[in-house]
N, C-alpha and C positions, 0 to 999 in steps of 0.2 A: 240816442238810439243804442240797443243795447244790443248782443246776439242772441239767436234762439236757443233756449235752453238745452237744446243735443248737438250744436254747433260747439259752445263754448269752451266744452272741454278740449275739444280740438284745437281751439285758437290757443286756449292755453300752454299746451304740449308742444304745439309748434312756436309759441313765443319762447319757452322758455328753453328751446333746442335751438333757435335760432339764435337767440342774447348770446348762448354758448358759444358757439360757432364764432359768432362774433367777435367775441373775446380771444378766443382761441387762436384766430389766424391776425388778429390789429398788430402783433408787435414779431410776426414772421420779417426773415430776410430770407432772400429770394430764393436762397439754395433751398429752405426747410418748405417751397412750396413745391419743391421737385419729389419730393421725396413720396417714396410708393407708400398704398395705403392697401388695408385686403379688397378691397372690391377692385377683380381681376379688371387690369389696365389703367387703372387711372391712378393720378398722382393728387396731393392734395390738392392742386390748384384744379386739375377737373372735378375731383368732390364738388368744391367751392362753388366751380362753372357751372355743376348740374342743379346744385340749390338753388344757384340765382337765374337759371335758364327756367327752370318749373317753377318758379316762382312768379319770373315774369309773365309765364304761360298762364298762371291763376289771375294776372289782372288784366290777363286778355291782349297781352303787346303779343301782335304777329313774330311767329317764328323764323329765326334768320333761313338766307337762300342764301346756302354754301353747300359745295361738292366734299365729299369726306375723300380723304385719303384712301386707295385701296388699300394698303399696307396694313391697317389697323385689326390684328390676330386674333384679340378680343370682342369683334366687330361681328355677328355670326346670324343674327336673326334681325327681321327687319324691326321688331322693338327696341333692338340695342342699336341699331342705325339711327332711328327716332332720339333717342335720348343720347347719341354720339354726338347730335347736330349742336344742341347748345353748350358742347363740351369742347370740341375743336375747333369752334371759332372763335375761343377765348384763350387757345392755347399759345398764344406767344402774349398773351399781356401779362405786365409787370405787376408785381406786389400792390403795387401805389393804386394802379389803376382797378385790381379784383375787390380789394379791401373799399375803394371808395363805391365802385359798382355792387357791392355788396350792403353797403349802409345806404344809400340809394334805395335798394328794391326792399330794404326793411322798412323804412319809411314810409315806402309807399304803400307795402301791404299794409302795414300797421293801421294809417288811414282805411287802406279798404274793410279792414275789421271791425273798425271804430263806425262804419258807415254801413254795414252788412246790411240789410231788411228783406233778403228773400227768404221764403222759406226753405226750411231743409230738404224738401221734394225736386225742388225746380232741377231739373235740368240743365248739365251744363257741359264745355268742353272736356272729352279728355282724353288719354292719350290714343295717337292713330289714328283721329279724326270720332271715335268712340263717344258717345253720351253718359255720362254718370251723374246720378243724383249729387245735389250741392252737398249732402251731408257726408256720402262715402269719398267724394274730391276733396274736404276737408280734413277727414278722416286718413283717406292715405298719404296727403300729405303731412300728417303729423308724423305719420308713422315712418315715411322716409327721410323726413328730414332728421329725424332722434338717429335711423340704423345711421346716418351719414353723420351725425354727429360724431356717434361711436367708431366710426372710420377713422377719422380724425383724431380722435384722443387714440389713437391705435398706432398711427403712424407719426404722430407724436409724444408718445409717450406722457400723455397724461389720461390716466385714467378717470372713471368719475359719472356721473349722473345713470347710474346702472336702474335706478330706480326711481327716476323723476318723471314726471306727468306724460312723457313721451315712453317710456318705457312700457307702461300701462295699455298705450292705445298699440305698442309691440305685440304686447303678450297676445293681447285681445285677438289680433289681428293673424297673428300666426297659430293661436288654434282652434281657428276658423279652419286650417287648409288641413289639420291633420287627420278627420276623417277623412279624407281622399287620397291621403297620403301611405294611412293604412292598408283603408280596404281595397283603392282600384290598382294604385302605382305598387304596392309592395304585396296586394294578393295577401292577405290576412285569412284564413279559414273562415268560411262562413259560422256563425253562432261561437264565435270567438270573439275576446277582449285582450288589448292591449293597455300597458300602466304605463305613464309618463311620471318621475317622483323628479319635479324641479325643485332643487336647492339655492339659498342664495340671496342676492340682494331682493329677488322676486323672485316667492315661493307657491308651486301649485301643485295640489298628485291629480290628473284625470285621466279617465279610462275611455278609450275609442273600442265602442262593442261596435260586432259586424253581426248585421243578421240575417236568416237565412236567405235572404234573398243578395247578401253580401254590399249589403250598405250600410256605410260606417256612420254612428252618430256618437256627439262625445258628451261625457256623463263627469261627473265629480265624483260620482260613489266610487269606490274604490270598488277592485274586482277581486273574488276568489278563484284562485286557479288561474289565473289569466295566462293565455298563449305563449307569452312575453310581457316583460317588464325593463325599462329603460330609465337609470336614475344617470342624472345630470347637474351641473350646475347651470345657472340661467345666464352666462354668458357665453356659454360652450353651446345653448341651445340657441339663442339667436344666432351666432356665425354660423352654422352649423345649419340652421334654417334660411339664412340670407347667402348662402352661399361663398363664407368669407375663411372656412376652413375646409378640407377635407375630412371623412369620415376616417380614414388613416389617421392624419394626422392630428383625431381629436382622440384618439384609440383610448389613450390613456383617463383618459377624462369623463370617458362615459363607461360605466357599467350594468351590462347587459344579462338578464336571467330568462329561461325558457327556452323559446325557440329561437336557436341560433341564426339557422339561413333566414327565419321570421327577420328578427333583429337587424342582419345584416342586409335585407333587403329594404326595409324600414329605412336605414341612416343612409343607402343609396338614393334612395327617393326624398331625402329632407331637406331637401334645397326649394323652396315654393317660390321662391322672389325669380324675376325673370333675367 
């Protein structure tokens, strides 16, 4: 049994971000699973916990019943309580024990991929108690499992797969959210365009026109005259989209033409991850 052909790239993205991961934390001591990663509040051992907690969730093992900590500062909206659940209750286990829980729930999904036959329509759980089609649950979790990758090699100091099959279903994925980003969150002029010029290991220039009814759609033509223009590299644009740096503190690294307060209200609103 094979998967359906708009599945597959997903399974692949997410194999090959997972093998990573894999690799990455098998030969950690205990101290380097303490250590902070940019997705605000967690250490890499919660990374780890959230992969193998929504992973679990994709083969359907009910979610744990545990009370979170008030304390938790990072803790602010009830989607981040949701995905705090399968992060704190693996918060005092040992190396031995994440690393082994972790090749566990690869295994298992592996089979379930190896076993797939629904179609990419069906309906399935997801988060919140929320329905999504089996193809976009496949989908985002390619795509979170790759940013969580890059968490990882971030807080460990190994750089690396900026451009592998997960990075793809990134791009793809983040801009998706940037006509909404222009035109509702950041107030773009109507019968205006903005340029996006990503440089890097993944290279793209598209233009989000607004129009006059102030609805943003995104084009690959490149635009004349545009409102504003915003050149980047594509790692400064994922953190920067996933919420893993500040618009400050990417200052140097993005340059900005046109309209300024445009600009600056653009990279206030480019955080789309929740």
């Amino acid at each position: 049994m094979s998967l359906h052909p708009t599945l597959q790239p997903y399974a692949d993205a997410w194999t090959h971000s997972i093998e990573a991961i894999s690799e990455m934390v098998q030969s950690l001591v205990e101290g380097e699973w303490n250590r902070r990663t940019p997705c605000p509040g967690w250490s890499v051992r919660d990374v780890v916990s959230h992969v193998i907690g929504l992973d679990c969730e994709m083969l359907g093992d009910p979610r744990p019943i545990h009370s979170l900590p008030r304390d938790l500062f990072h803790v602010a909206t009830e989607h981040q309580r949701y995905m705090e659940m399968q992060v704190d209750v693996r918060r005092h286990h040992t190396a031995p024990e994440m690393t082994a829980e972790l090749e566990y729930t690869v295994i298992r999904r592996n089979r379930q991929l190896r076993n797939e036959s629904r179609d990419p329509g069906t309906m399935v759980r997801g988060v919140l108690g929320s329905e999504v089609t089996l193809e976009q649950s496949y989908r985002m979790r390619a795509f979170d499992v790759w940013v969580h990758e890059q968490d990882l090699r971030t807080a460990l100091g190994r750089p690396g797969n900026l451009d592998s099959p997960g990075a793809h279903v990134a791009r793809d994925v983040l801009l998706e959210a940037l006509p909404k980003v222009v035109a509702k969150d950041a107030g773009a002029p109507r019968s205006s365009a903005v340029v996006f010029d990503v440089h890097g290991p993944i290279e793209f220039l598209r233009t989000v026109r607004v129009d006059i009814q102030g609805r943003g759609t995104l084009e690959t033509a490149p635009a004349l005259g545009p409102a504003a223009a915003l050149t980047l590299d594509w790692e400064t644009y994922v953190r920067l989209a996933c919420g893993r740096v500040t618009p400050e503190a990417a200052a140097d690294r993005v340059k900005t033409e046109g309209d300024q307060d445009l600009t600056a209200a653009i990279l206030r609103h480019f955080t789309v991850t929740p």
